[in-house]
C-alpha positions as CSV (number, residue, x, y, z in Angstrom):
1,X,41.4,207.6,87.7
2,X,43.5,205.4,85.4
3,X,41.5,203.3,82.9
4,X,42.7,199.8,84.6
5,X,41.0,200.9,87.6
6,X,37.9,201.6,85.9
7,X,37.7,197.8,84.6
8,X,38.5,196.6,88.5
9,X,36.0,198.9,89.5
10,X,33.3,197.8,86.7
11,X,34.3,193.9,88.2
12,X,35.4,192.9,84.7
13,X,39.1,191.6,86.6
14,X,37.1,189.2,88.9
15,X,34.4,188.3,86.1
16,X,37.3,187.6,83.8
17,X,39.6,185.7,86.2
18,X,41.9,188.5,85.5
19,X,42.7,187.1,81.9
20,X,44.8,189.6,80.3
21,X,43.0,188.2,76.8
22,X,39.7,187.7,77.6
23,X,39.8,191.3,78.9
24,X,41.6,192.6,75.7
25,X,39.1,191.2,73.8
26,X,35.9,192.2,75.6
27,X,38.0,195.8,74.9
28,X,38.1,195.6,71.5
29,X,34.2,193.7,70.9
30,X,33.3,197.1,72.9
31,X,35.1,199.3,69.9
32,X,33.7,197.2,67.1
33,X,30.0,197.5,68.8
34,X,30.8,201.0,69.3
35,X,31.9,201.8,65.9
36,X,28.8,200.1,64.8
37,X,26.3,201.8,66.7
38,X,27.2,205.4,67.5
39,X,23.9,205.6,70.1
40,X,25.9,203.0,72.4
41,X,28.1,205.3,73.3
42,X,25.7,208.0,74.7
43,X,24.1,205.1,76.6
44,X,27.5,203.6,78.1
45,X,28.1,207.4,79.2
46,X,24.4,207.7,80.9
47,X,24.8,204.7,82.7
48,X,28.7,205.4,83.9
49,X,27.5,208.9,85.2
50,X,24.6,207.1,87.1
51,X,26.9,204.6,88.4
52,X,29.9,207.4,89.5
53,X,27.0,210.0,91.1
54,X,25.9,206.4,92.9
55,X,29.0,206.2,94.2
56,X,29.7,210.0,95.5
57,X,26.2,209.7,97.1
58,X,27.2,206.1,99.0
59,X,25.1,204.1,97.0
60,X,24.9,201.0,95.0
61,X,25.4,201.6,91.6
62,X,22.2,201.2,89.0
């Protein structure tokens, strides 16, 4: 899956009025919250996996 269509998926496009910008810079306050706080990370990956098994089952995402 290429990374634009996770951010469609994750409904950052519609939330963001597909702003190019405001996307970009969501992107980037992600790295610099990231970089701050390597625990984030583990949690962004928990919750992703949820959400994907979610999907393959036919559910709603957590």
């Amino acid at each position: 899956m290429e990374l634009g269509g996770l951010v469609q998926k994750a409904g950052l496009v519609e939330l963001a009025d597909d702003d190019r910008a405001t996307l970009y810079g969501a992107l980037l306050e992600l790295a610099a919250k990231a970089r701050e706080d390597r625990d984030r990370l583990m949690l962004w990956k928990r919750r992703g996996k949820r959400a994907f098994d979610a999907e393959a089952e036919g559910r709603d995402a957590p």
